[in-house]
LUMLUM-773174 format. One record per residue: x, y, z of N, C-alpha, C, O, CB in turn. Coordinates in steps of 0.1 Angstrom, whole numbers, plus 5000, padded with zeros to 4 digits. Glycine has a CB too. Layout:
BEGIN
XYZXYZXYZXYZXYZ;...
END
This chain:
BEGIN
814043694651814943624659816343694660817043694670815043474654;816643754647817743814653818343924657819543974656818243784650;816943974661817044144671817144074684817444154693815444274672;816843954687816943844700818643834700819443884708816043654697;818943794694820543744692821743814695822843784701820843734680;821143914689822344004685822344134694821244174697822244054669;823144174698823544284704824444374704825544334704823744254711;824244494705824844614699825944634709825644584720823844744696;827344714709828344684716827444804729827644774741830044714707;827044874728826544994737825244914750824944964761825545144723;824544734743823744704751824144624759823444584768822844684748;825844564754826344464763827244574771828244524776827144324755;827244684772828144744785826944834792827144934799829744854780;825544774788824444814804824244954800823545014808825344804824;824745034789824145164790823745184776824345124768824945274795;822845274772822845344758823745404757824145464768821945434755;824745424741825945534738825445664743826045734751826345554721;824345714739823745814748824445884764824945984770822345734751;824145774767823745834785825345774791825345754804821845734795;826645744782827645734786828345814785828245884774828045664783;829545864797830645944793831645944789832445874795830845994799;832246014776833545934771834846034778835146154778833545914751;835445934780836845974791837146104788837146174798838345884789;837446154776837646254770837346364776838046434783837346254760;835846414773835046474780834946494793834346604797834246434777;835346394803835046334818836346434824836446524832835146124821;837346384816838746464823838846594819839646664826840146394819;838046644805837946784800837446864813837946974816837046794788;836446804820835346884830836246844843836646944850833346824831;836446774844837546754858838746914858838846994866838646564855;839346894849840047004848839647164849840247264854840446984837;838247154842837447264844837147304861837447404866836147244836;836647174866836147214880837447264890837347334900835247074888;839147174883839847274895840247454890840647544897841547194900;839947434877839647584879839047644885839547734891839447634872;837747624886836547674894837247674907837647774912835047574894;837447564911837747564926838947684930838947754940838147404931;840147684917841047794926840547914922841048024928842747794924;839547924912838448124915838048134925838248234932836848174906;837248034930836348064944837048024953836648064964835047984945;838347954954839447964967839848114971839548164983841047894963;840448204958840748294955840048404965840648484971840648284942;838648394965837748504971838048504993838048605000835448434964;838248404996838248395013839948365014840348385025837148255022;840848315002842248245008842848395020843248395032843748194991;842648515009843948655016842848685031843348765039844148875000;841648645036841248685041841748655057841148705066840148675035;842748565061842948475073844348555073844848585084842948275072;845048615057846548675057846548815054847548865050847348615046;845248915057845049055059846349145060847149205053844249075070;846249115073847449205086848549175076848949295072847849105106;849349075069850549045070850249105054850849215054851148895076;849849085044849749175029849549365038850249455035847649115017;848949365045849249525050850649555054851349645049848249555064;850849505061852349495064853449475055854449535057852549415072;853249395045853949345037854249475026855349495022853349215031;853049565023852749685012852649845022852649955017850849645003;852649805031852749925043851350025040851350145039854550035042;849949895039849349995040848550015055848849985066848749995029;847750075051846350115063845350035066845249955056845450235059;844650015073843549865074842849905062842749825053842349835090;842150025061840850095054841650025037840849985028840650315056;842750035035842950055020843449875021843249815011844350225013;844049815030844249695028842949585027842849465023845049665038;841849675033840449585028839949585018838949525015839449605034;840649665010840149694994840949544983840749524971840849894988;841849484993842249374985841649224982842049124977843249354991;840049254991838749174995837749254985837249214974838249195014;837749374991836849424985836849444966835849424959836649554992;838249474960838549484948838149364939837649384928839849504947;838349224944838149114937836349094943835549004941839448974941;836349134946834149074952833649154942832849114933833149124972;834049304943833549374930833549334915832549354908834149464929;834749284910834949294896834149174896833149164889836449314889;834649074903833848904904832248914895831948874884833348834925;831249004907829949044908829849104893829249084882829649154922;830349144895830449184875830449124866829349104861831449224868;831349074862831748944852830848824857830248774847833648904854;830548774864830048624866828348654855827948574847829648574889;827748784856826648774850827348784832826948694824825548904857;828048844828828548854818828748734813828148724802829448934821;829648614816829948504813828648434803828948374793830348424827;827348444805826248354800827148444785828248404784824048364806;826848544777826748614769828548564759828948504749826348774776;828848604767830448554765830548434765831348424755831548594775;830348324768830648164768829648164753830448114745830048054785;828448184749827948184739828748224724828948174713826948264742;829148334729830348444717831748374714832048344702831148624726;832448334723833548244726833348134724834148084717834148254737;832448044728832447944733832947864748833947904752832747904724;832447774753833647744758834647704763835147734774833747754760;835247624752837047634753837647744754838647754762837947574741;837347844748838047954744838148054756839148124757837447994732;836748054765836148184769836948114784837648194791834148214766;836747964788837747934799839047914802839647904813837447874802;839747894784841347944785841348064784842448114786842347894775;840648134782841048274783840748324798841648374805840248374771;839748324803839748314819841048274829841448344838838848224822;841548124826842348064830843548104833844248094843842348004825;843648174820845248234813845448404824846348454830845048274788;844248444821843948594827844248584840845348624844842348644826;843148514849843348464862844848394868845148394880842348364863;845448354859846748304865847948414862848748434872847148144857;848148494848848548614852849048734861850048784866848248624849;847048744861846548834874847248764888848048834895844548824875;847048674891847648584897849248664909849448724919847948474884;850248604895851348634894851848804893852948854894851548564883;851048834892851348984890851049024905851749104912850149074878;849848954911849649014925850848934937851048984948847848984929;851248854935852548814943853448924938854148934948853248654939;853848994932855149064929854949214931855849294930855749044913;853349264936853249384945853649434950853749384961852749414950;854249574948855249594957854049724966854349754978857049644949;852649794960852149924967850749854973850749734971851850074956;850049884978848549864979848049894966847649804959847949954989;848050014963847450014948847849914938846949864932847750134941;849249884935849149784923848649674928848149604919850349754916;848549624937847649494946845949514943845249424939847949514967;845649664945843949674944843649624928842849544923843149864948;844649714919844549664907844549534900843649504891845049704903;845349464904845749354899844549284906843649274899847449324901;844349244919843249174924842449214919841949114914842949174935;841649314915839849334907840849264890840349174884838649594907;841449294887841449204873841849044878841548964869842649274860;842348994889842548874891840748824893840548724886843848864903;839948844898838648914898837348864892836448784893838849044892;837748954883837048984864837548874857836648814851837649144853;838948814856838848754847838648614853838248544844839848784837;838848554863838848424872837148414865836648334857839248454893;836448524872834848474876834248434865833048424866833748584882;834848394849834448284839834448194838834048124829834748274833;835048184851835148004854833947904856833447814850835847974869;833547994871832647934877831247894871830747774872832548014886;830548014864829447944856829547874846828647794843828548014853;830947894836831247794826830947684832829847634830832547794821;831747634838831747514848830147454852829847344848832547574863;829247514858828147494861826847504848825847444850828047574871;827047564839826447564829826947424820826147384811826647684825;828147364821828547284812828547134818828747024812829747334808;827947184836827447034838826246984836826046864838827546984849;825247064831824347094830823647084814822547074809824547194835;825047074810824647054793825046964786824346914777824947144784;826246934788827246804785827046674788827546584782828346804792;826246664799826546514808824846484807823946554813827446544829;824746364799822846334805822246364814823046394823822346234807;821046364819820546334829820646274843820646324854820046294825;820846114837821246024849822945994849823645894852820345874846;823346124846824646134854824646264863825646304869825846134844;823846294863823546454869824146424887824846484895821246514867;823246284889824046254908825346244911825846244922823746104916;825946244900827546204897828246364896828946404905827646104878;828046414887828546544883827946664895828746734900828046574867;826246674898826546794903826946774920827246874926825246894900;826846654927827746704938829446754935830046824943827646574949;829946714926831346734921831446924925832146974933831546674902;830147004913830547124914829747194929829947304935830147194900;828647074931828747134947829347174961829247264969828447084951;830247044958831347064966832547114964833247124974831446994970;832847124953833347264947833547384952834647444955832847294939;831747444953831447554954831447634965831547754968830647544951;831347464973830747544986832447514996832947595004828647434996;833047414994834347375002835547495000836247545008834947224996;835447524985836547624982836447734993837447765000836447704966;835147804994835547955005835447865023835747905034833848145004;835047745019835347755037836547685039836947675051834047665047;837147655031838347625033839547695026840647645023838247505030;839147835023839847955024840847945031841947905031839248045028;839848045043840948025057841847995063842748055068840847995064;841647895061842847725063843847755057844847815062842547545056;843647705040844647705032845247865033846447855034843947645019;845047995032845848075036846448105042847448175039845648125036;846148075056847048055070847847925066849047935066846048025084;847447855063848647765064849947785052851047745055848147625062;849547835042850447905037851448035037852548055032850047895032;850548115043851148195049851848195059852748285059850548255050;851748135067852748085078853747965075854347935085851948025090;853947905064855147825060855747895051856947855050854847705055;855548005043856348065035856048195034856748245043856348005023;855248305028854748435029853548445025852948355018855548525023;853248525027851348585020851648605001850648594993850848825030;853148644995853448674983852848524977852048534967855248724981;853348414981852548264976851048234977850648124972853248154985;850348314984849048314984848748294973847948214970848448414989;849648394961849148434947849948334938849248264931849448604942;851248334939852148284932851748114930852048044920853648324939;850948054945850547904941849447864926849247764920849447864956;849247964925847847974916848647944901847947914892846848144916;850247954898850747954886850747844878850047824868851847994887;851647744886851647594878850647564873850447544861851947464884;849247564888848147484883847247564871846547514863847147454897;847447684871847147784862847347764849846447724841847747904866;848447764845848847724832848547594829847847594819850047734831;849047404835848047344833846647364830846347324819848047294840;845747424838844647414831844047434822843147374817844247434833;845047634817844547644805844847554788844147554778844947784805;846447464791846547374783845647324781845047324769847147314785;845247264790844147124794843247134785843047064775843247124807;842347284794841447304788841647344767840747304760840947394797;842647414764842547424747842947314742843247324730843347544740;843147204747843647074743842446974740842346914729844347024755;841446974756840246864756838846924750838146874742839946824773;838847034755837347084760836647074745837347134736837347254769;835747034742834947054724833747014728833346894725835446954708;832947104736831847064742830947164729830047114723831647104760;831347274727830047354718830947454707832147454708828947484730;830447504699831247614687831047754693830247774701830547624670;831947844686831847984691830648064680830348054668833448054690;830348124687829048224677829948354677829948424688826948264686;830648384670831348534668830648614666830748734671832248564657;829448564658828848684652827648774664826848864663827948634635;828148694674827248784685827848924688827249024691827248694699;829348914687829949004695829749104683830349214683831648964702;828949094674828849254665826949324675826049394670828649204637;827149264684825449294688825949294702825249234710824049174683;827149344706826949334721826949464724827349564718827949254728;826349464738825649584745826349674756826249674768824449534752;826949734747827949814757827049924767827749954777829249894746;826149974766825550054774824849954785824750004797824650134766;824449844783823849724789825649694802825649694814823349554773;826349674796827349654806828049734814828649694824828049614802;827849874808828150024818826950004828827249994840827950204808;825750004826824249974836824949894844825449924855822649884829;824949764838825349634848826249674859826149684871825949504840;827549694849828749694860828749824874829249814885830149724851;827849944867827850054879826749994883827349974895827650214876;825549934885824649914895825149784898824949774910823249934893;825749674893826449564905827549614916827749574927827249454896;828449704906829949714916829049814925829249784937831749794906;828449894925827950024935827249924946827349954958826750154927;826649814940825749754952826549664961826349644973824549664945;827549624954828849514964829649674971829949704983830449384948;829849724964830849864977829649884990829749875002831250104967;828449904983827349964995827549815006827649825019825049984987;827649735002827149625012828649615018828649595030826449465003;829749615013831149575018831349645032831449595043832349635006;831249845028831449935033830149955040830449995051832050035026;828849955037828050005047828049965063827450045070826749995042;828349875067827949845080828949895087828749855099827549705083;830049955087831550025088831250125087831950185095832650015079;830350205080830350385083829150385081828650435071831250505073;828350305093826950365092825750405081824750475082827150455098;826350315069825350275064825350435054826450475050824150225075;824350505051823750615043824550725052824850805044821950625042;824850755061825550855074827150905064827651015064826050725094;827650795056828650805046828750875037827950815029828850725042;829250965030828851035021829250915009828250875003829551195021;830450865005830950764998829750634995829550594984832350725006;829150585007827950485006826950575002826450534991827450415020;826350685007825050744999825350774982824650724973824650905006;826650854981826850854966826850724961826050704952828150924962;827450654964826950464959826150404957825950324948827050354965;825050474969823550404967822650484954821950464945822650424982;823350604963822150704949822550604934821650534930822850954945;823850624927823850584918824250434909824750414898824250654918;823550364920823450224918821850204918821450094915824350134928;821250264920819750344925819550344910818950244905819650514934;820150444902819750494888820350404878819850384867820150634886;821650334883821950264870821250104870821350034859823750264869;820450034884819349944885818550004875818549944865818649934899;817550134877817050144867817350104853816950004847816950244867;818150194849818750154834819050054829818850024817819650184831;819649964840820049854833818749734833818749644824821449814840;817949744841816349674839815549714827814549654822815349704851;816149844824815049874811815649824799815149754791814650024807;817449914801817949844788817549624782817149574772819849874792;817949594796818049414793816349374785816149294775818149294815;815449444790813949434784813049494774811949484771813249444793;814649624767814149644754815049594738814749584727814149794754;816349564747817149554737817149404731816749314738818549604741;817549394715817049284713818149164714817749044712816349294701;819849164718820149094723821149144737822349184738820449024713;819849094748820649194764821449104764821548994758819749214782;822649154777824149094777823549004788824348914789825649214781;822648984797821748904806820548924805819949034806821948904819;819948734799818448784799817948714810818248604814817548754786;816948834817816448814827815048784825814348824834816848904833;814548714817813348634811813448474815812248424814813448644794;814548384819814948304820814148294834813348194835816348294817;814148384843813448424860811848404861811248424871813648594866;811248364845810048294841809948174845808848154850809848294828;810848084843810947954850810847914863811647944872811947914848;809547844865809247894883810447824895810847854906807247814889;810547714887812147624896813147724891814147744898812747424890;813147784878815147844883814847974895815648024903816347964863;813248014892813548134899813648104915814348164924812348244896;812848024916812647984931814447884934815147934943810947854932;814747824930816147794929817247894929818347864934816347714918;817048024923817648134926817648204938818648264943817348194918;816148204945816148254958816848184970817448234980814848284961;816648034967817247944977818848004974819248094980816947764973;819547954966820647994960821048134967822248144971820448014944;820248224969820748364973820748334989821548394996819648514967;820048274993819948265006820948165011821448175023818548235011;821348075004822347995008823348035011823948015022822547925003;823848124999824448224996825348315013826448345017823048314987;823948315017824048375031825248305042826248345048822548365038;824448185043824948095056826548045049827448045057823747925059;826948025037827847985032828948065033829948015037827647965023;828848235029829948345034829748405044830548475049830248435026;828248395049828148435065828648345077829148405087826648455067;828648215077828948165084830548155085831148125095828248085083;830948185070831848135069833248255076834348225079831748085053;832548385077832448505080832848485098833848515104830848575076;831748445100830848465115831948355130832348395141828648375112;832148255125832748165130834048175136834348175148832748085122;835048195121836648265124836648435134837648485139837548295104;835248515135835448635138835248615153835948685161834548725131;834448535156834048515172835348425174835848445185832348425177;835948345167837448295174838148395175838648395186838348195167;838348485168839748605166839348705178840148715188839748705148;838348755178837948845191837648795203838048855213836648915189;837048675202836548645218837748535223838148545235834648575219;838448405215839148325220840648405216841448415225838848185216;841048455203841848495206842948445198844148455200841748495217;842348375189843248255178843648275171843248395171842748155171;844648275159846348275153844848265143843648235146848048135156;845748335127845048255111844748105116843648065117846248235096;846048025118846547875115845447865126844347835121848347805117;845447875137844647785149842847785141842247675139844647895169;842347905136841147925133840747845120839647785120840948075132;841447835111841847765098841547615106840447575104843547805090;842347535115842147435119841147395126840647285125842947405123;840347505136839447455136837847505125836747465129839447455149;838047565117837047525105837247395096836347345089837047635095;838347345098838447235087837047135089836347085080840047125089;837047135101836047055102834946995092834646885087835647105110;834247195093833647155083833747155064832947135055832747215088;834547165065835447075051835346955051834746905042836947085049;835946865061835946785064834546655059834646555053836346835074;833246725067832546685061831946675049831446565043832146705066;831946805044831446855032831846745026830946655027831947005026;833146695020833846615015833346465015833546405005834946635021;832746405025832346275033831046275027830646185020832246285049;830246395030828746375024828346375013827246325010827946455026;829446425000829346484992828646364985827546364980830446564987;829746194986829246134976827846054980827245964974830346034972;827446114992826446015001825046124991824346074982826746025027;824846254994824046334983823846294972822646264970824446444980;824446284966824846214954823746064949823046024939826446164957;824046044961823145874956821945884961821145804956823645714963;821645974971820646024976819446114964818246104961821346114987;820146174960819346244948818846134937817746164932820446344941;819346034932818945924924817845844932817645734928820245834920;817245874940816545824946814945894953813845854955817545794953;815746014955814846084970814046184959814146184947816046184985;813146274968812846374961813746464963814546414972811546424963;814246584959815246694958814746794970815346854978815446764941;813046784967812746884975812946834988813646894996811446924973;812546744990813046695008814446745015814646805025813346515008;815546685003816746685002816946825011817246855023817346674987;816446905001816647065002816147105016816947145024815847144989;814747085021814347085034815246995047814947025059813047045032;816146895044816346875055817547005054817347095062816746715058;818546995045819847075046819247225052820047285059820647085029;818347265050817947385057817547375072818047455079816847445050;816647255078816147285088817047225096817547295105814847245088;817347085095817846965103819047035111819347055122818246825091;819747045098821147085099821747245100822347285110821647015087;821547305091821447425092820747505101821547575108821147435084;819347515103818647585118819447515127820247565134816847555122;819247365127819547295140820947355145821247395156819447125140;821747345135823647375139823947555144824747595152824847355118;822947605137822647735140822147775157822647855165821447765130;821047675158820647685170821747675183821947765192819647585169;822247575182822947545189823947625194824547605204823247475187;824047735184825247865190824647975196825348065201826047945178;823347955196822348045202823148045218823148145226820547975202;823547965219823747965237825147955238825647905248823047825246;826048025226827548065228827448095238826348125242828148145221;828948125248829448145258831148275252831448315241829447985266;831648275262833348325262834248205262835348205257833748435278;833848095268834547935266834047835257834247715259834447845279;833447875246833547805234834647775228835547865225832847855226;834847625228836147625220835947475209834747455207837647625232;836947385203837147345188835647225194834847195184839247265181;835347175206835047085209833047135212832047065211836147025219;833147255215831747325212831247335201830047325199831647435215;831947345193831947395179832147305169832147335157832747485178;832347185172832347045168830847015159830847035147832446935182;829946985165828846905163827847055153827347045142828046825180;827847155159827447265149828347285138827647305129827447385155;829947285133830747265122829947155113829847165101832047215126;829447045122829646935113828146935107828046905095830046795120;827146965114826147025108825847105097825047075088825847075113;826747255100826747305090827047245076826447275066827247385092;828147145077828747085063827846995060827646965048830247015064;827146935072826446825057824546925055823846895046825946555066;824347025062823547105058823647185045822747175036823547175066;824747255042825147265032825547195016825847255006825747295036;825547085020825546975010823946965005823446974994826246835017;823446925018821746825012821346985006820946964995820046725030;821347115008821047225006821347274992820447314985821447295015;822547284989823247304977822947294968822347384961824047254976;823447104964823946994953822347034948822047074937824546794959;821446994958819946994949819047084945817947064940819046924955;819547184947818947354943819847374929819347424919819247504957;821247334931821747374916820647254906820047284896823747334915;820747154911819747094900818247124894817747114883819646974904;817747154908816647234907816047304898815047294890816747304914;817447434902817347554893818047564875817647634866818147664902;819047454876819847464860819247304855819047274843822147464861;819047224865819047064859817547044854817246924853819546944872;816547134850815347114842814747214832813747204825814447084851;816247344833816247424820816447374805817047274807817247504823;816347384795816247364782817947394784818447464793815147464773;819147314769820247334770820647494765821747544764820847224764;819347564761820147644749819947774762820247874756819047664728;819647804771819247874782819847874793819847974800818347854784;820747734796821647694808822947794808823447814819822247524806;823547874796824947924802824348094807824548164816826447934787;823548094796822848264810822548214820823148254830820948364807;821648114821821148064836822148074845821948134855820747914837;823048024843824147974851824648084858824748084870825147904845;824948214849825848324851824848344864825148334876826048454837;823448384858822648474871822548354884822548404895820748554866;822548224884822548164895823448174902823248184914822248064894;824648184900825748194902825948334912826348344924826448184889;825548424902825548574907824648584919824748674928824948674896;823748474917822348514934823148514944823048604952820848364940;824448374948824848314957826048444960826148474972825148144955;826748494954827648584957826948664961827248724972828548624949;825648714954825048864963824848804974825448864982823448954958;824248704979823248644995824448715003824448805012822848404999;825948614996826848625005827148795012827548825024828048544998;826948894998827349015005826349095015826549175024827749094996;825449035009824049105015824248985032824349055042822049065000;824348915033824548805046825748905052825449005058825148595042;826548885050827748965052827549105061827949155071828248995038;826849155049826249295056825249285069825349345080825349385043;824249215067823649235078823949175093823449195103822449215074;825249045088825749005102826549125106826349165117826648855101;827349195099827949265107826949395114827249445125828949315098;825949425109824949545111824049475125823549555133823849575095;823849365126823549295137824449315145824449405153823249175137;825249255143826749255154827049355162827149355174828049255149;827149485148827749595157826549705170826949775180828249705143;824949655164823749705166823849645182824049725191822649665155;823649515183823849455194824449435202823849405213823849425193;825849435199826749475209826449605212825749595222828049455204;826449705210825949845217824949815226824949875237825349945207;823749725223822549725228823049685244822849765254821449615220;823849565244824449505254824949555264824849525276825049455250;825849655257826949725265826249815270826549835281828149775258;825349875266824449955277823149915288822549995295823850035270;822949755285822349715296823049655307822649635318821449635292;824349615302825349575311825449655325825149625337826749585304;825949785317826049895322825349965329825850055336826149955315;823849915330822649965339823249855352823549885364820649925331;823349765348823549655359825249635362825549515363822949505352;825849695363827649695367827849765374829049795375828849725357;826749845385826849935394827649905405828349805405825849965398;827650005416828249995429826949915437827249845447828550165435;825749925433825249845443824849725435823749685436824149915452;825649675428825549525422827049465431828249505428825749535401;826749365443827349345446828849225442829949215447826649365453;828249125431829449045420829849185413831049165411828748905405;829549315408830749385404831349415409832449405405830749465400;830849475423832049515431833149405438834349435439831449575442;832649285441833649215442834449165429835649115429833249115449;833849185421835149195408835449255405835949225394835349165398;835449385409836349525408837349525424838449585423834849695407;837049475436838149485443838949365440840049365445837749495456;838649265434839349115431840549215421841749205424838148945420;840249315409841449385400841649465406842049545398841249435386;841649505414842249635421843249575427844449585424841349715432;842949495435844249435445845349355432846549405431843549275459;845049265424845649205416846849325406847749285399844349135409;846549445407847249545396847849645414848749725411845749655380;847649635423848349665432850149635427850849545422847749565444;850249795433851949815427852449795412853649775410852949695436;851649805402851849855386851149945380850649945368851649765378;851150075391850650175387848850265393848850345403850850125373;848050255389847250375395846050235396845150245388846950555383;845950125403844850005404843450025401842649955395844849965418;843550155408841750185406841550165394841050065390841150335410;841950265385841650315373842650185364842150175353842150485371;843350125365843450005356842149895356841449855347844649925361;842049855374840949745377839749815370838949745363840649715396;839449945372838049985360838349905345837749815340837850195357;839249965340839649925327839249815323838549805313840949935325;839749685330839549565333838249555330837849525319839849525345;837449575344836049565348834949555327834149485321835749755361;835749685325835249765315835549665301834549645293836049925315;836349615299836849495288836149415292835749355281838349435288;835549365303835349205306833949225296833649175286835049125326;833049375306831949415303831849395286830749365283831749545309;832549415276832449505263832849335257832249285247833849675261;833449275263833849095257832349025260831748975250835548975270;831349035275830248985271829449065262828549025255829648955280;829849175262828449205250828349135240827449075235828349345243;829949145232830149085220829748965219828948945210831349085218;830248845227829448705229828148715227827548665217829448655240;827548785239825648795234825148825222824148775218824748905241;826148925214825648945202825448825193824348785189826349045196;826948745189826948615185826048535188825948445180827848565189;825048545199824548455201823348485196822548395196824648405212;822848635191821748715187821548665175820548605171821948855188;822748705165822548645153823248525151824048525142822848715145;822948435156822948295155821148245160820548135158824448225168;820848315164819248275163818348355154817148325150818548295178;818948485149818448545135818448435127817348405121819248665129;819548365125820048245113819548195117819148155106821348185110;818848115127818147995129816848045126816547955119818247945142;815748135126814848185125814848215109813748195103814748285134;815748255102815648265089815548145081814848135071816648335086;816448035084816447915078815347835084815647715083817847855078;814547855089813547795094812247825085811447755079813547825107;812447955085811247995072811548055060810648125054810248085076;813248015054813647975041813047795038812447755028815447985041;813247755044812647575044811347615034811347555023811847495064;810147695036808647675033808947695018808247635011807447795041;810247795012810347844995809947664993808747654992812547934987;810547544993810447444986808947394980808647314972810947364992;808547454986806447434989806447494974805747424966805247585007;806947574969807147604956807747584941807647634930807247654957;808447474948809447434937808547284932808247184938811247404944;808247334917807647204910808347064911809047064902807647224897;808446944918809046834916809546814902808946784892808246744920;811146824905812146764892811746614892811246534901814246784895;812346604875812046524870813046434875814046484880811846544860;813046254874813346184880814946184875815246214863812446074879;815546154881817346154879817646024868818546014860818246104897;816445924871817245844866816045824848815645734840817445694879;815845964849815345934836816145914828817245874832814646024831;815945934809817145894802817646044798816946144799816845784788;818746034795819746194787818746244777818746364778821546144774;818046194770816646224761815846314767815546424762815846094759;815546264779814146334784814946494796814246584801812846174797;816146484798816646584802816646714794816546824798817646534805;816746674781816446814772815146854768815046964762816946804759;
END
C-alpha cells in the first residue's frame, strides 16, 4: 500500500529525473548553439560585401575571392578533426578554445589593412570557428534523452540551415550601415560571452589527455592536403575550366594521392584522427548521403538565387538580402511545427516530403524563370524552399546521429557535418559549370536565330538604331544592344536549366529514404536512446 501512496518528487512533476533537463545544462547548450550559429554565419555573411573588402584592401577580384575561399578551406579541415579533439579536450575546453580562437581571428580580420593579412587571418578565423559546429551537434545527441530529441534537434536545425541563408542579409545590412571592417568586429562581444559561458556551464563529459600522446600527425597532413586540395579544385574549377588550369590539375593530381593515403593511413592505424568505420551504420551512412546532398540545395540555392538577382535584375547587397529573408523567415515558423511533427510521424516521410513536396516542387517552379522575375515570383518558391529544408534537415540529423551509440556520436558528428559542407562545394561547383556550359549553349542558338531574315530582330535592331540616333555611331551601338539583350536571355535560360537539374535531382534523392531503417520512436525513454 505504500508504493500506492507515496510518491517520489520526479513522479509528481510527470517525468522520470532521467528524461528531464536541468536548467544548467539547457542554457549551457543554448550558448553553445549561438556559437554555432555565428561559425556558420561567418561562411556566406562577407559574401553580399565582396566588392567593398576589395576595395577597402585594394585588391583584385581573383585574390579578394580567396577571402571565401580561405575560410571554406581551413573549415573542411578542422570540422573532421573536431570528433578526435572534443574526445582529447573534452568539450568545455575544446569549445572555449574554438570560441576564444574564432573571436580573435575575428578581430584581427576587421583591422586588415592587405589582402594577405585578411587571407590569413580568415582560414584561421576558419580552422578554429569549425569546432563549434559538430561539438554542438554531437552534444545534442548525447546530453539530452531521447524524448527531448523534437525539442533540441530542430534548435541545431535551424541553426544550421538559417545561419548561411541569412548570410546575405545580415552582411548587407551591415555593411551598408556602418563598413564591411564590422562584418568581423560584430563577432567580439558575443564572442567572448560565449567563451565565458561556455568554461563556466558546460560539464557535459571529461577530457582524455592521454589521447593526444597517440595522435596522428601523418593522418592529418593526408587529411588536410586531400580535403583543402579538394575544396580549391571545386572553388576554382568551374572559373578556369576545370583540369585546362595548371593550378587545378596540380590540385587534383595531389589530392588524388593524398585521398589515397589518408584512406589507408585511417584503416591501419590504431587510433585514426577520423574513423571512418562509423559509415558501417546503414542510417548514419545513408543520413550522410542525404546530408551531402542537402548540402547542395542549401549553399547552392543559397548561391543560385542572389546571383540571378545581381546579373539579371540588377539588385544592391541590401535589396537581394531582403528579398531572401523570406526564406528565413520561414525556416524560423516551421522550425517549431517539425519539431512536434517528428514526435509523432515517421522521420522517413518527414524527410520525403522536404525533398519532393517542397524542394522539387519550389525548384520546379523556377524552371520557367523569365528576365521579370521579381520578390513576388519568387515568393512561393522562397517559401518552399524554407519549409523544404526544415522537414529535410531536422530529420536526417536524427536519422544519422540520433540512433548512434553515445561513445561514437562526436566522430559521427565531425564527418556528418563535413558531408553537408562538401555537397555544398561540390553543388556549388557544378551550378556554376552548368551555368557557364549553358549559357554558351544558348548564346549560340540565339545566334543561329538573330539573323537579318528573322524579322522581330530586325525590328529590334531598327527600334536601337533610331533610339541612339545622334550619340555617336547607332549602328554599331544598336548591335551592341541587340547583342546584351541576346547574352541576358541566354543567362536566364540557363537559370532555368539548372533549376530543373535541381528538380530532377531531388526527385530521385527522395528514393535514398527506401533505405533508411525506421528510427526508433521519439517518444521512447532516455534509456532506450543509448
Amino acid at each position: 500500500m505504500a508504493d500506492t501512496t507515496t510518491a517520489s518528487p520526479s513522479m509528481m512533476t510527470g517525468a522520470p529525473e532521467s528524461e528531464r533537463i536541468a536548467p544548467k545544462r539547457l542554457f549551457a547548450f543554448i550558448i553553445m548553439v549561438f556559437g554555432m550559429f555565428m561559425s556558420i554565419l561567418d561562411i556566406q555573411i562577407v559574401s553580399a560585401s565582396l566588392s567593398e573588402i576589395q576595395a577597402g584592401l585594394s585588391a583584385s577580384s581573383s585574390e579578394v575571392s580567396w577571402v571565401q575561399t580561405a575560410y571554406l578551406i581551413a573549415e573542411v579541415i578542422a570540422i573532421p578533426l573536431s570528433g578526435f579533439l572534443s574526445r582529447a579536450f573534452g568539450t568545455r575546453l575544446l569549445f572555449a578554445i574554438s570560441a576564444a580562437g574564432f573571436t580573435a581571428s575575428s578581430l584581427l580580420c576587421g583591422f586588415a589593412t592587405t589582402i594577405e593579412e585578411m587571407i590569413v587571418w580568415r582560414a584561421l578565423q576558419g580552422f578554429l570557428g569549425a569546432g563549434m559546429i559538430p561539438t554542438v551537434f554531437a552534444s545534442a545527441y548525447t546530453v539530452f534523452p531521447r524524448t527531448k530529441f523534437h525539442i533540441v534537434g530542430p534548435i541545431i536545425g535551424l541553426v544550421a540551415t538559417l545561419a548561411p541563408t541569412i548570410g546575405p542579409t545580415v552582411g548587407g545590412y551591415i555593411t551598408d550601415l556602418m563598413s564591411w571592417n564590422w562584418l568581423f568586429f560584430i563577432n567580439v562581444v558575443p564572442g567572448i560571452g560565449i567563451t565565458i559561458g561556455v568554461l563556466a556551464l558546460v560539464d557535459f563529459d571529461e577530457p582524455q589527455f592521454e589521447l593526444l600522446d597517440r595522435f596522428d600527425w601523418w593522418g592529418l597532413l593526408f587529411m588536410a592536403s586531400f580535403l583543402g586540395t579538394l575544396e580549391y579544385v571545386l572553388e576554382e574549377g568551374p572559373q578556369y575550366e576545370w583540369l585546362q588550369d595548371t593550378s587545378v590539375a596540380v590540385c587534383a593530381a595531389v589530392g588524388f594521392v593524398s585521398a589515397i593515403a589518408f584512406f589507408w593511413r585511417v584503416f591501419t592505424v590504431d587510433e585514426p584522427i577520423v574513423n571512418l568505420r562509423t559509415f558501417s551504420d546503414r542510417n548514419f551512412a545513408v543520413g550522410c548521403t542525404l546530408q551531402f546532398c542537402i548540402g547542395i540545395g542549401l549553399y547552392g540555392l543559397t548561391y543560385i538565387y542572389p546571383l540571378y538577382l545581381a546579373q539579371v535584375r540588377g539588385y544592391s547587397a541590401l535589396m537581394i538580402g531582403e528579398t531572401m529573408f523570406v526564406s528565413g523567415i520561414t525556416m524560423f515558423l516551421v522550425a517549431p511545427l517539425v519539431g512536434r511533427l517528428m514526435a509523432t510521424l515517421d522521420m522517413r516521410y518527414m524527410i520525403a516530403f522536404g525533398l519532393i513536396v517542397t524542394f522539387a516542387i519550389g525548384s520546379y517552379q523556377m524552371t520557367w524563370i523569365t528576365r521579370e522575375y521579381d520578390f513576388y515570383e519568387l515568393l512561393v518558391p522562397q517559401i518552399l524552399r524554407g519549409v523544404g529544408m526544415m522537414f529535410a534537415m531536422v530529420p536526417t540529423n536524427n536519422v544519422a546521429l540520433g540512433t548512434l551509440p553515445p561513445d561514437r556520436v562526436k566522430n559521427a558528428s565531425g564527418l556528418f557535418n563535413l558531408m553537408r559542407n562538401l555537397g555544398g562545394a561540390v553543388g556549388l561547383a557544378v551550378i556554376n559549370t552548368v551555368l557557364n556550359d549553358r549559357t554558351d549553349l544558348h548564346i549560340a542558338r540565339l545566334q543561329e536565330r538573330v539573323t537579318w531574315g528573322n524579322a522581330t530582330a530586325t525590328e529590334t535592331l531598327s527600334m536601337f538604331t533610331q533610339r541612339m540616333q545622334g550619340m555617336g555611331d547607332s549602328a554599331i551601338m544598336a548591335m551592341k544592344q541587340l547583342s546584351q539583350l541576346v547574352h541576358r536571355q541566354a543567362v536566364v535560360m540557363s537559370f532555368g536549366d539548372t533549376f530543373l537539374m535541381l528538380t530532377l535531382f531531388y526527385l530521385g534523392l527522395s528514393l535514398l529514404v527506401l533505405f533508411v531503417n525506421k528510427p526508433p520512436s521519439m517518444t521512447a525513454s532516455g534509456g532506450d536512446a543509448h
